[in-house]
C-alpha positions as CSV (number, residue, x, y, z in Angstrom):
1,X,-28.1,-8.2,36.6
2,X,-31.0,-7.5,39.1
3,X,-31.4,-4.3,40.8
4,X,-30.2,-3.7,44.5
5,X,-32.9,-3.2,46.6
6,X,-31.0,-0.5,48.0
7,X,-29.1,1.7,46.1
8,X,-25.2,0.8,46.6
9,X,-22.8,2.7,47.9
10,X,-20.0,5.0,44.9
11,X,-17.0,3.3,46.5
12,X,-18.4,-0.2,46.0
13,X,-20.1,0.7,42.7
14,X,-16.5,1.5,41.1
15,X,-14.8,-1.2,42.8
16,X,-17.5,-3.3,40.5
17,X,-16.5,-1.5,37.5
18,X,-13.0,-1.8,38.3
19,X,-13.4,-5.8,38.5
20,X,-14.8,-6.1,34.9
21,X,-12.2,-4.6,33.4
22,X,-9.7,-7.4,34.8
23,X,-9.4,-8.9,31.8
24,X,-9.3,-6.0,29.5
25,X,-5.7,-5.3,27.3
26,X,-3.8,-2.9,29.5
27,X,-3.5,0.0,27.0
28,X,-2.1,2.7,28.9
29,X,1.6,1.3,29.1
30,X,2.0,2.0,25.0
31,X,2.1,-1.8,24.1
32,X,-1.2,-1.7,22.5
33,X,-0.8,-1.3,19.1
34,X,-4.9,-0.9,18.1
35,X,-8.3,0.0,19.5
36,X,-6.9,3.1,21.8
37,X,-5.5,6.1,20.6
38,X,-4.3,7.5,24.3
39,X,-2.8,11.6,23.5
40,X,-1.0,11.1,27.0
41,X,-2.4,12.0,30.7
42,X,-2.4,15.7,30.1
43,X,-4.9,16.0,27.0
44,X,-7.0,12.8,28.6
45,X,-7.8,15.0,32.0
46,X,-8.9,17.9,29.8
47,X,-11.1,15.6,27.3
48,X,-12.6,14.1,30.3
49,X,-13.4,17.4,32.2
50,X,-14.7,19.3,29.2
51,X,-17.0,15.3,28.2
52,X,-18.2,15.8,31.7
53,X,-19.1,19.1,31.2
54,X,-22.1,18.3,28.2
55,X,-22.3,14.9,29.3
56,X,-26.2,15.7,30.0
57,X,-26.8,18.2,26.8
58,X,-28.6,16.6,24.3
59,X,-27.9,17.1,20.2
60,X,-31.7,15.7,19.6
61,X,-32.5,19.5,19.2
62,X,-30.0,22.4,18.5
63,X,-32.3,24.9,19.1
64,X,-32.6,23.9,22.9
65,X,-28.9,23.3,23.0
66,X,-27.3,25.7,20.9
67,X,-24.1,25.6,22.1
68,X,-23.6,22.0,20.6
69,X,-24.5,23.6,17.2
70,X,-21.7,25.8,18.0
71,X,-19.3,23.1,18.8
72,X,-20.5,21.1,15.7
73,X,-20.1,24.0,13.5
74,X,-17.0,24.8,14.5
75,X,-15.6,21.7,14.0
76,X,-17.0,20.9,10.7
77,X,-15.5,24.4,9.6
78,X,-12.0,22.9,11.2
79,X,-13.0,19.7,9.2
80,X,-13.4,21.8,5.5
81,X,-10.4,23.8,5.9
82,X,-7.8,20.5,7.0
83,X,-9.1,18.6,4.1
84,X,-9.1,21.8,1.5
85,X,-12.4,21.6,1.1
86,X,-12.8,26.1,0.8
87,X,-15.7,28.0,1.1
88,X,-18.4,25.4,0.0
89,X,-17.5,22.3,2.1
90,X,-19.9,21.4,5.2
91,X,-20.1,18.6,7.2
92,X,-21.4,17.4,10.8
93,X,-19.9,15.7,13.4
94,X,-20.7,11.7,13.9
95,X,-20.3,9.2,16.6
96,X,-17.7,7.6,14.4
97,X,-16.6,6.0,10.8
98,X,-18.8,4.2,10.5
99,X,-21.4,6.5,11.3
100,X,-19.6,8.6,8.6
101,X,-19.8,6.1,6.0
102,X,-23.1,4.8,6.3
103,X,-24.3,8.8,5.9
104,X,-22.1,9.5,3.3
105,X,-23.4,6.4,1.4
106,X,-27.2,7.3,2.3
107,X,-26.6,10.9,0.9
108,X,-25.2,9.3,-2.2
109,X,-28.3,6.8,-2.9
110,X,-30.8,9.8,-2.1
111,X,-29.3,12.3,-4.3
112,X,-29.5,9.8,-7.3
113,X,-33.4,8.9,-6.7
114,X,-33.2,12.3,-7.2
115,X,-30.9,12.5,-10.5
116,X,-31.6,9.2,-12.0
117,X,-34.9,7.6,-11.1
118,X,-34.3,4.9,-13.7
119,X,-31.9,3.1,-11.2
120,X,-34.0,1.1,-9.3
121,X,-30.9,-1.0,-8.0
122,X,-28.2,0.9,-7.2
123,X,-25.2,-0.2,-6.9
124,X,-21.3,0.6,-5.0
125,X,-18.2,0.0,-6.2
126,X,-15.6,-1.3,-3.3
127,X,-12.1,-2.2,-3.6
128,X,-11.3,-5.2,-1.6
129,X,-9.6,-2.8,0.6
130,X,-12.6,-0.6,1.2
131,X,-13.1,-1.0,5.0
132,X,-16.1,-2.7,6.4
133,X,-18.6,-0.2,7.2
134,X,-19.5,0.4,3.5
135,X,-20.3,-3.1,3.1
136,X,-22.5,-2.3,6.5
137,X,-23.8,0.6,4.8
138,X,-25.2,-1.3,1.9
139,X,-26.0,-3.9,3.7
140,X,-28.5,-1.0,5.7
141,X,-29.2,1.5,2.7
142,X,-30.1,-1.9,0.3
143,X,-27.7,-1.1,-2.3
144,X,-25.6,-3.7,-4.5
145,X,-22.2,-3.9,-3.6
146,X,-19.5,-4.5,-7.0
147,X,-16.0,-5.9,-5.3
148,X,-12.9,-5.1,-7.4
149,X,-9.4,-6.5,-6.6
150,X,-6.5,-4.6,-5.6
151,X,-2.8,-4.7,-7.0
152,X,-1.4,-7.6,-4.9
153,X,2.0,-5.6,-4.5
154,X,0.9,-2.4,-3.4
155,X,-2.9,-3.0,-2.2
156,X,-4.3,-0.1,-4.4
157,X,-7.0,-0.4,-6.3
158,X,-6.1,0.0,-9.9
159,X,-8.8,2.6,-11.6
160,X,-8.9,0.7,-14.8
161,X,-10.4,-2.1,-13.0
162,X,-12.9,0.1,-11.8
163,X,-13.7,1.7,-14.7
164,X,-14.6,-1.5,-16.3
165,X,-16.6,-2.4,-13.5
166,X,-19.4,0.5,-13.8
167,X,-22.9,-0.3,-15.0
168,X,-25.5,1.6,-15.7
169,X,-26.7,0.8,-11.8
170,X,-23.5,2.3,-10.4
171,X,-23.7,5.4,-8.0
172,X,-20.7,5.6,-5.8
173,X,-16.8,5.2,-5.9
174,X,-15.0,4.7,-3.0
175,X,-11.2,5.2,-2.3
176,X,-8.8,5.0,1.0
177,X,-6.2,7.3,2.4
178,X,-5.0,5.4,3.6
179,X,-6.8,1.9,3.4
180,X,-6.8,0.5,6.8
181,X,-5.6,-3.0,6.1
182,X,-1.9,-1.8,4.7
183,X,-1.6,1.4,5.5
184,X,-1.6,2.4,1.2
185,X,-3.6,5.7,-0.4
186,X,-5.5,4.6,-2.8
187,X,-5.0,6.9,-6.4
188,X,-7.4,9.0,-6.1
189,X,-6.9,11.8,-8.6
190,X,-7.6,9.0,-10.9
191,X,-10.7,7.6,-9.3
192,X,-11.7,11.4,-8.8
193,X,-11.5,11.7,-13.0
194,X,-13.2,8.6,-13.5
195,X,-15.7,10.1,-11.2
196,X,-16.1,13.5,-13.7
197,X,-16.4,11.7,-16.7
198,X,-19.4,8.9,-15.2
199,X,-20.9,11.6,-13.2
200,X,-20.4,9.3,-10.3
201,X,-20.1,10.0,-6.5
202,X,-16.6,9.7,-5.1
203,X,-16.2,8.9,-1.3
204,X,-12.6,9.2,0.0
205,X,-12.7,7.1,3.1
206,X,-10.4,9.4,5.4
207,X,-11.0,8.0,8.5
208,X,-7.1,6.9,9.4
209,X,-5.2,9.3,7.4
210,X,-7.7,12.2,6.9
211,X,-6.3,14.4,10.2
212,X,-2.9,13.0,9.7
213,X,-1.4,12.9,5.9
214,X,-1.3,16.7,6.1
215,X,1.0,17.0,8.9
216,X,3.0,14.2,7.2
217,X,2.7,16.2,4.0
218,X,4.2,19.1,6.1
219,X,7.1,16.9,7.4
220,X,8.3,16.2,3.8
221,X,6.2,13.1,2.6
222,X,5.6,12.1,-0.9
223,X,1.5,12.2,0.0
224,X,-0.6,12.4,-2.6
225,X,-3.7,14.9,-3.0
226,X,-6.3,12.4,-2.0
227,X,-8.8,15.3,0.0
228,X,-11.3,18.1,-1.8
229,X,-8.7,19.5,-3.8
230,X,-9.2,16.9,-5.8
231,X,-11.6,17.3,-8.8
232,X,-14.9,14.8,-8.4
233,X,-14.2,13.9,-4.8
234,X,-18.1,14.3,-3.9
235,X,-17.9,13.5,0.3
236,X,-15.4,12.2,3.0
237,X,-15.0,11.0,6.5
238,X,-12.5,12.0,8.5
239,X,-12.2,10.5,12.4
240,X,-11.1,12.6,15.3
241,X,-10.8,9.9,18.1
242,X,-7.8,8.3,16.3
243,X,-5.3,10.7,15.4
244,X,-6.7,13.5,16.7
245,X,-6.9,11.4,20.0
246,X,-10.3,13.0,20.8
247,X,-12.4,10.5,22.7
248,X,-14.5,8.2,21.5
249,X,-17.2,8.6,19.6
250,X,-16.2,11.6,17.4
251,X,-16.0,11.5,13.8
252,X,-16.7,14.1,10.5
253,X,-18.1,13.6,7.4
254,X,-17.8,16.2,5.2
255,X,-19.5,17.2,1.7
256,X,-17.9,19.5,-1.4
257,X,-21.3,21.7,-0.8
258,X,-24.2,21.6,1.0
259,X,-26.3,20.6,-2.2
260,X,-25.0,17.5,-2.0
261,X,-25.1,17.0,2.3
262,X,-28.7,17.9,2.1
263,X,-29.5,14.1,1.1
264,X,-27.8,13.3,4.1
265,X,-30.5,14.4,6.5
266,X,-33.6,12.8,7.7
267,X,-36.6,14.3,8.9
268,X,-40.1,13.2,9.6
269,X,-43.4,14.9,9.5
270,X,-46.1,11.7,9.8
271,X,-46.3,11.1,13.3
272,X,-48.1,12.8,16.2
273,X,-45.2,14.2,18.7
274,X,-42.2,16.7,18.5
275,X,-40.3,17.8,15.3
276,X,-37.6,15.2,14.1
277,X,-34.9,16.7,11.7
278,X,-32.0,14.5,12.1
279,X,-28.4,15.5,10.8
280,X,-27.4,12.1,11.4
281,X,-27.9,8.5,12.2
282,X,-28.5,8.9,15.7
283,X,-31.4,10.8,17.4
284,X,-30.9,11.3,21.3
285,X,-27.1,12.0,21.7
286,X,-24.6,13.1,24.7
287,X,-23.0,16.8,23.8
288,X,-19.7,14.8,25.6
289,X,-18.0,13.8,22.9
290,X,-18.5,16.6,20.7
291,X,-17.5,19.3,23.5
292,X,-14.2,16.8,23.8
293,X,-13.4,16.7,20.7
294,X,-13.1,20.3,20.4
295,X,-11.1,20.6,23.5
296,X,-8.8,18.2,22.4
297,X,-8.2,19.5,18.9
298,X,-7.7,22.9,20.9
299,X,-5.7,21.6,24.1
300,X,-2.8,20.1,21.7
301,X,-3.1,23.0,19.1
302,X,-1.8,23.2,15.2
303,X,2.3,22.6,16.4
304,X,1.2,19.9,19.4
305,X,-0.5,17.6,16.1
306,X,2.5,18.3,14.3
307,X,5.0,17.0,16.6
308,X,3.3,13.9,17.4
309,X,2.9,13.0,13.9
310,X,6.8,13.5,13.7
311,X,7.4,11.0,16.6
312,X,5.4,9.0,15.1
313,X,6.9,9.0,11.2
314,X,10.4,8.1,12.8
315,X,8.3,5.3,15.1
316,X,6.9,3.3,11.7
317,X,10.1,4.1,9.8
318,X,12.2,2.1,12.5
319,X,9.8,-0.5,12.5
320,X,9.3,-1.1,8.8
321,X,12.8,-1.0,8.7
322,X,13.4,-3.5,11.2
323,X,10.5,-6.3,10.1
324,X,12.0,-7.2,7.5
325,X,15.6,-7.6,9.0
326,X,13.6,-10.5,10.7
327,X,13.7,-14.2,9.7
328,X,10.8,-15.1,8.0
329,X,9.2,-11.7,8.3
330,X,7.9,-9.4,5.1
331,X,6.1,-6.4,4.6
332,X,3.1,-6.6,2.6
333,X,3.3,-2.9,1.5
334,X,5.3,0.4,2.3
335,X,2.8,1.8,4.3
336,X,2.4,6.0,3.4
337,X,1.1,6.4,6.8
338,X,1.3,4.3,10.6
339,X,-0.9,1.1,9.5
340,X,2.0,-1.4,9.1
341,X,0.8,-5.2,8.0
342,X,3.2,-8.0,7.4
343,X,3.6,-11.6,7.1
344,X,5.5,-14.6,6.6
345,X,5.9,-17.4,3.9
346,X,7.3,-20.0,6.2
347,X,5.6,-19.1,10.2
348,X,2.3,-19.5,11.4
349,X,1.5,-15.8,12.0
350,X,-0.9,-16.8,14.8
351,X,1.4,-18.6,16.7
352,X,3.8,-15.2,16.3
353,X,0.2,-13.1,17.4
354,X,0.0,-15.1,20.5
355,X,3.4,-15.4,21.3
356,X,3.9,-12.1,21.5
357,X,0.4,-11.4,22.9
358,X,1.1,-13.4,26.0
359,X,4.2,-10.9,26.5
360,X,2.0,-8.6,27.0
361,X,1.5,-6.7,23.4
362,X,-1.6,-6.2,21.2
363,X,-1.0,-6.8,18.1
364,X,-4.1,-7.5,15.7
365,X,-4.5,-10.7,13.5
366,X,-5.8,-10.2,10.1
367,X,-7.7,-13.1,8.1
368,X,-6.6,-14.1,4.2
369,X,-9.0,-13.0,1.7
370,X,-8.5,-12.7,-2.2
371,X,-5.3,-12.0,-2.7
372,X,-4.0,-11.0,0.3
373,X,-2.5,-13.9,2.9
374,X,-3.5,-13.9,6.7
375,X,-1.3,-10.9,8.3
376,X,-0.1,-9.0,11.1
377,X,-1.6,-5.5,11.5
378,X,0.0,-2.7,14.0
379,X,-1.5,0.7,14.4
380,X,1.0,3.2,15.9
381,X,0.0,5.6,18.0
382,X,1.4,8.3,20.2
383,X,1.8,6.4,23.4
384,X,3.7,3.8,21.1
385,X,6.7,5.9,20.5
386,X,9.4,4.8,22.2
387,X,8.5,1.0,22.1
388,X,9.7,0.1,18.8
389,X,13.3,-1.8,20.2
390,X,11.3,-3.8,22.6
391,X,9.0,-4.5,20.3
392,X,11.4,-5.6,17.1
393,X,13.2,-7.4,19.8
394,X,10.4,-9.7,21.0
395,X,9.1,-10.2,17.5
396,X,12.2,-11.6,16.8
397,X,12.2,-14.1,19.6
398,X,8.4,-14.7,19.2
399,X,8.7,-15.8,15.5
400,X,11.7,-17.9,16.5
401,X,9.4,-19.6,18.9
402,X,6.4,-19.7,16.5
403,X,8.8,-21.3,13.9
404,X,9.0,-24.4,16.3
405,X,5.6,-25.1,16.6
406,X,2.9,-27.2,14.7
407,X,0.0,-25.9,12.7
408,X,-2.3,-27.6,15.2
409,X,-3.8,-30.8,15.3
410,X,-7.4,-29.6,14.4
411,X,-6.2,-27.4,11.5
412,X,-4.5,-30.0,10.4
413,X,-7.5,-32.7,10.5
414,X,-10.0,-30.2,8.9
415,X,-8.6,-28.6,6.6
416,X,-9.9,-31.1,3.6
417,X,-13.3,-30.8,5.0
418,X,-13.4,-26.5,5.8
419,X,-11.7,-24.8,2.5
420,X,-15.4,-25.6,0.5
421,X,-17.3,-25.7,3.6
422,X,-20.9,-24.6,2.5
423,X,-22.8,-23.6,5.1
424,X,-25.9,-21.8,3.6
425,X,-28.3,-24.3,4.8
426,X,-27.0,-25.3,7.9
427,X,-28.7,-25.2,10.8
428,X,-27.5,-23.4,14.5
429,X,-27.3,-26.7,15.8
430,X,-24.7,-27.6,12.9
431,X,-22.7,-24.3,13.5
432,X,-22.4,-24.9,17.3
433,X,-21.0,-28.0,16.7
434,X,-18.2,-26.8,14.4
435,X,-18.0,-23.7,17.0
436,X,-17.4,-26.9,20.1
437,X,-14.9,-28.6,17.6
438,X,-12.8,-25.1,17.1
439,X,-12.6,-24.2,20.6
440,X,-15.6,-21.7,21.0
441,X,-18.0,-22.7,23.0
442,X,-19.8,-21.3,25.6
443,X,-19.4,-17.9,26.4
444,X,-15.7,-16.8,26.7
445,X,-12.6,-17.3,24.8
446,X,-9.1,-19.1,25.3
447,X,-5.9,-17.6,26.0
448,X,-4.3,-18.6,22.9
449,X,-6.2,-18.0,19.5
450,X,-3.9,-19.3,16.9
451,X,-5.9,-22.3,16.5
452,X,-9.3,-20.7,16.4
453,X,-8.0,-18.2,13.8
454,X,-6.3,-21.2,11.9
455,X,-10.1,-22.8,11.2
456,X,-11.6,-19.4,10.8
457,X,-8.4,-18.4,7.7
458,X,-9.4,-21.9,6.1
459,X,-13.3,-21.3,5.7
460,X,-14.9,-19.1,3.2
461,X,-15.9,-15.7,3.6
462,X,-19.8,-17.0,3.6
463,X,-19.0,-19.3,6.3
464,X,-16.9,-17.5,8.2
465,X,-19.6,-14.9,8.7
466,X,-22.3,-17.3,9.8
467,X,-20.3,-19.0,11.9
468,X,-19.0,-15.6,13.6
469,X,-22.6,-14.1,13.7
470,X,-23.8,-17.2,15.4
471,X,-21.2,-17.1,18.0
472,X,-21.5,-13.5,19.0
473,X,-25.3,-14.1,19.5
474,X,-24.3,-16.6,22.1
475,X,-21.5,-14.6,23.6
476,X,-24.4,-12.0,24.3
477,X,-26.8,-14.0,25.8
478,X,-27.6,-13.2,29.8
């Protein structure tokens, strides 16, 4: 990009923007089933307004802005009292799950160089479940991360395993509700006893199902306690631009007291320039998407949240229903909330992905790993009600048509070579080279991705991540 010597005109500057977006998935017609959480026209024009309206206040400093510590107040309160956390819970608002996480996690290391100085390694105990970020967060905060297997017939973590997983290094727990990848609450009234008797932090990863499972719970669900109310549950994170459908990025993490959130904040005294007290990761911040998020939550009000999430239960309950009905088609799980993954024993589920991709769905492909087989992940949102006949129906004919083709000649010619593929000491002229043989070179990608996805499932983990890093580094490059 070089600058205009003259600024342009707005009518030509949008007609830019509107040109990038040419190739972006068309979200707003509720075939989507990931990414976007869209709460309908209505609730988008008032997010929008009230983001406009703080776009230009900053949360570096609440005492110049005080009406964002207002906002963030206010919504952590909101935050304590939906996940029954009473008098004692605090928490602050975040740019997202992430975010969350990797403050929860910090809190959790700092408060233990505080408890127990003898662990100079600490370590985090994470279900193979456990979503990304923590690995993120570790990866960051230098902590050790201890993977556990989860049951392969209901994808929770069993707490026994855990249990005999703790060393004398270990300093967190973490749990789901629901996990991301099937759509399953992890037991955590057992993790949160486990956490008692160690003295260990417990982390409920909320993110999906923190705002939602209590309007299901009010519907009639068989949802288990999974929030503050359960004993040992130390610190969650709870996002507001999915099923709150606030925009993006809005997020809570919320602490049992504020004893234990204190570790959570960062401040720094050894410099020459203003006072920096930071409540979390980021620094300079738009008041936007707090000020949204709090005119969503109180735009679609206590009985608006409730009514969606009923919409919604019938939504994946007609869909999980109807997968199976499907030749070649199985659940992985009984999702307790609206993550839905499935699979099939006898179809090539990328085939299926871009089949129905190329009809003008989203649905999201999900790699094998441990015990878990490559999958078929849908998110259902609000704007996805009313879809689910169309979209049963074209799976249907999509996995028909998937069941007639090949695995793919490259697949098929490399798989000997990729399932030990180590790739520790190769070289970025090695990786580009396997990157060219599986279709991604250069700096876009195909229409069709089954065959890409088909290497990528055979590799291991290791090399799938050096060969993914190395190909985002190109896909960035000016």
């Amino acid at each position: 990009m070089k600058l205009p010597e003259k600024g342009l005109p707005e009518d030509k500057i949008f007609e830019a923007l509107q040109d990038f977006r040419k190739n972006d998935v068309k979200w707003k017609d509720g075939r989507v089933f990931g990414y976007v959480f869209d709460p309908g026209a209505e609730v988008q024009h008032t997010a929008k307004q009230a983001y406009n309206e703080f776009l230009s206040e900053n949360g570096l400093d609440f005492t110049v802005f005080q009406s964002l510590q207002r906002l963030e107040k206010e919504l952590a309160a909101f935050g304590a009292q939906h996940l029954r956390g009473g008098d004692q819970a605090v928490g602050n608002f975040t740019s997202g799950g992430t975010e969350s996480i990797i403050l929860a996690v910090k809190a959790a290391r700092d408060y233990y160089r505080e408890e127990w100085p003898g662990v100079t390694a600490p370590e985090i105990i994470l279900p193979t479940t456990a979503h990304a970020a923590f690995y993120k967060a570790a990866h960051y905060l230098n902590l050790k991360v201890l993977q556990v297997p989860v049951d392969p017939q209901t994808y929770q973590v069993d707490p026994e395993t855990v249990w005999q997983t703790i060393t004398d290094d270990t300093i967190m727990l973490v749990g789901s509700a629901p996990t991301y990848s099937q759509g399953v609450i992890d037991p955590i009234e057992d993790l949160g006893k486990i956490a008692l008797k160690t003295d260990l932090w417990l982390h409920v990863d909320a993110c999906m199902g923190g705002f939602l499972l209590p309007y299901f719970k009010r519907l009639g669900e068989p949802v288990p306690d999974f929030d503050f109310s359960v004993p040992g549950v130390s610190s969650m994170s709870m996002d507001l631009h999915k099923y709150a459908y606030c925009p993006k990025g809005a997020s809570l993490v919320m602490y049992r007291d504020k004893s234990l959130r204190k570790h959570q904040i960062f401040a720094c005294a050894e410099w020459i320039g203003y006072t920096i007290i930071n409540n979390a990761v980021q620094s300079s911040k738009s008041g936007g998407p707090m000020a949204a998020a709090w005119a969503v939550l109180n735009r679609i009000g206590d009985q608006g949240y409730l009514e969606i999430a009923r919409k919604k239960l019938e939504a994946v309950k007609k869909i999980t229903a109807g997968i199976p009905r499907i030749k070649g088609l199985r659940l992985l799980a009984q999702p307790q909330m609206t993550l839905i993954a499935f699979t099939s024993d006898s179809v090539n589920v990328f085939h299926i992905i871009d089949e129905m991709n190329s009809r003008g769905w989203y649905i999201q492909p999900a790699l094998s790993y441990d015990n878990c087989p490559a999958h078929i992940h849908l998110s259902v949102s609000a704007s996805n009600v009313g879809w689910e006949d169309k979209l049963l129906e074209d799976l249907e004919e999509c996995t028909a048509i998937a069941a007639g083709m090949p695995e793919g000649e490259l697949v098929t010619s490399l798989r000997p070579m990729l399932q030990d593929l180590d790739l520790s000491n190769a070289t970025d002229e090695d990786i580009n080279g396997l990157l060219a043989m599986a279709g991604l070179e250069g700096q876009g990608l195909p229409d069709r991705m089954a065959e890409i996805n088909g290497v990528l499932n055979l590799l291991p983990a290791p090399a799938r991540k050096k060969i993914l890093v190395s190909f985002v580094n190109d896909l960035f490059v000016q």
